[in-house]
C-alpha positions in Angstrom: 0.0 0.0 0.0 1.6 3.5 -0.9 2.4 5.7 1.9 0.8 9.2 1.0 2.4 10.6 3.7 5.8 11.1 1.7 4.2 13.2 -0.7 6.6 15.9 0.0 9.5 14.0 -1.3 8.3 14.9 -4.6 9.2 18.5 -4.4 12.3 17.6 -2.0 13.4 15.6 -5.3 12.6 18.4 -7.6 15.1 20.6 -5.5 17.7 18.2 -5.1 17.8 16.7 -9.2 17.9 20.6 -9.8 20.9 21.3 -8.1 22.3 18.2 -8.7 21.6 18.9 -12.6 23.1 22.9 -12.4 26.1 21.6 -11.0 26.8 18.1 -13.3 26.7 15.7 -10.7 24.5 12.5 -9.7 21.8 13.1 -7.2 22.3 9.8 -5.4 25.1 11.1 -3.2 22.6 13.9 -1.9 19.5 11.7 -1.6 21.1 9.1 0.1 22.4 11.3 3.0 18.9 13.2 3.3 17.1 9.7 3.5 19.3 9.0 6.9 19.1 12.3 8.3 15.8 13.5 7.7 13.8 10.4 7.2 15.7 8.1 9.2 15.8 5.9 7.2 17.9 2.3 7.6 21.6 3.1 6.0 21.2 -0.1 3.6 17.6 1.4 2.3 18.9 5.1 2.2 21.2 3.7 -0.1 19.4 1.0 -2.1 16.7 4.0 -2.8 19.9 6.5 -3.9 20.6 3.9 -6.4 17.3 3.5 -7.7 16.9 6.8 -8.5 20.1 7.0 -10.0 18.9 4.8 -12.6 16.6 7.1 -13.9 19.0 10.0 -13.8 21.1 8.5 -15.5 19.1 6.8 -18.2 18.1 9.9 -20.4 22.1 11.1 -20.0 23.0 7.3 -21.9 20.0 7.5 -24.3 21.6 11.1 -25.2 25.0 10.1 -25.4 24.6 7.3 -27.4 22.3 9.0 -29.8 25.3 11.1 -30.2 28.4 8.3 -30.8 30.3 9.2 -27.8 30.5 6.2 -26.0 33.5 3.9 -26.1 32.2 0.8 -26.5 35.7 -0.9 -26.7 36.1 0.3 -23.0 33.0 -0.3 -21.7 33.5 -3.9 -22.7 36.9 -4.2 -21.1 35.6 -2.6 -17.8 31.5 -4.2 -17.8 33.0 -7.5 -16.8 34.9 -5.9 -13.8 32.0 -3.2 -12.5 28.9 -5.6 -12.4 31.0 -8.3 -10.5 32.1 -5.7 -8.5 28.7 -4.2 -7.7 27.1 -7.5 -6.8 29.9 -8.1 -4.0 29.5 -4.4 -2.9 25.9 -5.1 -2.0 26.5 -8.4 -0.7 29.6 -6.3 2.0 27.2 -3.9 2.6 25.4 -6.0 4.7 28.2 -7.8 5.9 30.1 -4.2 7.1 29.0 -2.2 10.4 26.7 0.5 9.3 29.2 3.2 10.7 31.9 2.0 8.6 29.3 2.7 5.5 28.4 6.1 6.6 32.0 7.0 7.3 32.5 5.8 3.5 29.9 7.8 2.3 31.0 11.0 4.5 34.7 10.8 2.8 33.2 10.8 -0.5 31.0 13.4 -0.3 34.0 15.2 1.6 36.1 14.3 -1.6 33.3 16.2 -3.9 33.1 18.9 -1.5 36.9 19.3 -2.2 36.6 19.2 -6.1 34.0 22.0 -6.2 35.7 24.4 -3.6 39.4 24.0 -4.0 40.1 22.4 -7.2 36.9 25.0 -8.7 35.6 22.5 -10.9 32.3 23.6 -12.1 30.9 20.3 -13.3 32.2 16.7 -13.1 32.3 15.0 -16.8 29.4 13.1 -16.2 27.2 16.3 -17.6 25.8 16.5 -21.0 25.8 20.5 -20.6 29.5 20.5 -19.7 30.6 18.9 -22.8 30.7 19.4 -26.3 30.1 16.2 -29.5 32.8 14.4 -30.6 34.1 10.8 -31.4 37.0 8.9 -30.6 38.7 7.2 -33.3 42.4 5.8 -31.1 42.0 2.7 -29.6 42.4 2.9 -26.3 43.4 0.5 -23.7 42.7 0.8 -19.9 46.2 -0.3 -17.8 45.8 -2.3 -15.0 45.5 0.6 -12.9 42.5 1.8 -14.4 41.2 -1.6 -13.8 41.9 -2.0 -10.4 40.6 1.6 -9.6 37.0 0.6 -12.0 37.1 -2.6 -9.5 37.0 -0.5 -6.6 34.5 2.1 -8.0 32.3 -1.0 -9.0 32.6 -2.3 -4.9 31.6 1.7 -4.0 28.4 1.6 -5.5 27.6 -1.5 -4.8 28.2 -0.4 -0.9 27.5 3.3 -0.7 25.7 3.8 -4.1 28.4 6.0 -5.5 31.9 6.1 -6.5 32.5 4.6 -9.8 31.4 8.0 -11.7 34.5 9.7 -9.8 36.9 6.7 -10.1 35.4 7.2 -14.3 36.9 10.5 -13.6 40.5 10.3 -12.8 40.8 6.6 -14.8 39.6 8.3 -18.5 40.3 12.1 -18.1 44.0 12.1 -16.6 45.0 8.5 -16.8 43.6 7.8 -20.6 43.6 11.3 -21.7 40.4 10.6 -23.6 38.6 13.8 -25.0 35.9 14.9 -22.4 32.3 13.7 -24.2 33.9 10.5 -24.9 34.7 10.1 -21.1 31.2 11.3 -20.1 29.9 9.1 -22.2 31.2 5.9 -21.1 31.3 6.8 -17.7 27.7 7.6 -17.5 26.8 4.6 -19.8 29.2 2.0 -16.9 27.8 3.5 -13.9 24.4 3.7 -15.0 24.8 -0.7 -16.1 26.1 -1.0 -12.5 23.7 0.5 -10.7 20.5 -1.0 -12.4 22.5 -4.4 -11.2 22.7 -2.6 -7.6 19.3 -2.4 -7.5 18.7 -5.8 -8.8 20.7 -7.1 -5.7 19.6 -4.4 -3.4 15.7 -5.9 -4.3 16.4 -9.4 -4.1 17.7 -9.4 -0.1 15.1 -6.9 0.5 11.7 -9.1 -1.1 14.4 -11.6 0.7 14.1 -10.6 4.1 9.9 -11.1 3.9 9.6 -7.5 5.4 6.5 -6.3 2.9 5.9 -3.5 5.4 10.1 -2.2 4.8 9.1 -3.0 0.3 6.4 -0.9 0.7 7.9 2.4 2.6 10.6 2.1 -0.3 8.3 1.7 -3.1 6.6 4.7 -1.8 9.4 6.9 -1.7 10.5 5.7 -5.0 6.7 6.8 -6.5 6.8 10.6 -5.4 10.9 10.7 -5.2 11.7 9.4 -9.1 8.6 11.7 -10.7 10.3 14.9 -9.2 13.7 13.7 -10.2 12.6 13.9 -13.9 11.5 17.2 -13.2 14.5 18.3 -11.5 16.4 17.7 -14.1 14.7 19.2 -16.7 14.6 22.3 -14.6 18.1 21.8 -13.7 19.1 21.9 -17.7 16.5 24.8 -18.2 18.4 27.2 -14.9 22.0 25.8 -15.9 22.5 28.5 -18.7 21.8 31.4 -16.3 22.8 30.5 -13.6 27.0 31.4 -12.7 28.5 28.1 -13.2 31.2 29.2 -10.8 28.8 30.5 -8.1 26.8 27.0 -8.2 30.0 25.0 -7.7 30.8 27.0 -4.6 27.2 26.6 -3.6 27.3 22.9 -3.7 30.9 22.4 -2.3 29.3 23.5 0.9 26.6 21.9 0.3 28.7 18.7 0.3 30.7 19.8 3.2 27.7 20.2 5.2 26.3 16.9 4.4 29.3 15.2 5.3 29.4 16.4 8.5 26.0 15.7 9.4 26.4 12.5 8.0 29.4 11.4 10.4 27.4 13.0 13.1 24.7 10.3 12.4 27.2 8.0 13.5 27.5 9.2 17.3 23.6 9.3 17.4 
């Protein structure tokens, strides 16, 4: 039975998949924080939801880039076999690890972002349609075994804390590859967004698991008025990200992040 009583996460996700839109990034490392702190939610469920919605924020960003021939497909096949693997056993230690340990995880990463918006003044991370122009990659390319051992790791993130492999994406095709920025958006945001419909896969299966229909339905609720607004949010996010100052937003959500990782770790000591 849906829980009308979450109605209001509907324009909470049309905030957050606005911001998270403006500023290039994916919304699961804000929603999974705000499900612990506001809603109280169970850690594991705060970020089994995250990753649900991801999937749909994600889905129109591969549909686009592969619409326009930026993805490296001779990648994504190298690195597919190691992410979903990776993923699977990320869920499976995500219940095996003390919850602290997961929201200490979760707390450096956002810390991590945090530090890429306000020191390093990033305005976008390259997993943003908006911050990237069209253009194909015609050198094959070859990830080294450092790039694979990061992707593993970055597969094991999401799987634990929802997030992570999109930044790994980062530093293993932009500084370590040197592949030109759309085609690095492109097949990041195509092998994170394959990794986390597998998250969710696992995340459902111990959940309908664990007999709990009570636990299914609270989730299933949130995802109902949560995933509408995130499709919103990010068509607002697109509309406000060509007047908005690029450099003001990235300031704005480096504290953002800062903030959230605090209370975050706070959670912890509660």
């Amino acid at each position: 039975m849906i829980d009308i009583n979450l109605w209001f996460m509907f324009p909470v996700a049309v905030v957050i998949a606005t911001i998270a839109m403006s500023a290039g990034i994916g919304g699961a490392v804000m929603f999974a924080p705000f499900f612990m702190l506001v809603l109280r939610l169970d850690p594991l469920l705060s970020l089994g939801a995250g990753l649900a919605i991801e999937v749909f924020g994600f889905s129109s960003g591969v549909i686009g880039y592969w619409r326009k021939k930026v993805i490296h497909f001779d990648i994504v096949k190298q690195l597919i076999i190691l992410t979903i693997p990776a993923t699977i056993v990320g869920v499976v230690l995500g219940r095996l690890f003390p919850v602290f340990i997961l929201k200490i995880m979760l707390a450096l990463l956002i810390l991590y972002l945090a530090y890429q918006f306000l020191l390093k003044g990033k305005e976008c991370l390259p997993k943003d349609p908006r911050c990237t122009g069209v253009s194909t990659v015609t050198e094959k390319l070859v990830p080294g075994k450092m790039v694979k051992a990061t992707t593993l790791l970055g597969g094991l993130l999401v799987g634990m804390i929802s997030a992570g492999l999109g930044e790994v994406n980062e530093l293993n095709f932009l500084r370590r590859m040197k592949m030109p920025v759309p085609a690095a958006s492109g097949t990041s945001v195509f092998l994170v967004a394959m990794s986390a419909i597998i998250g969710v896969c696992a995340h459902t299966y111990f959940l309908i698991s664990e007999g709990d229909i009570a636990i299914f339905s609270r989730v299933l609720s949130l995802l109902i008025f949560t995933i509408p607004g995130v499709v919103l949010g990010a068509q607002v996010g697109v509309l406000l990200s060509n007047r908005v100052n690029r450099q003001s937003m990235g300031k704005f959500v480096g504290v953002l992040f800062a903030i959230l990782a605090i209370l975050t770790i706070l959670t912890i000591f509660r």
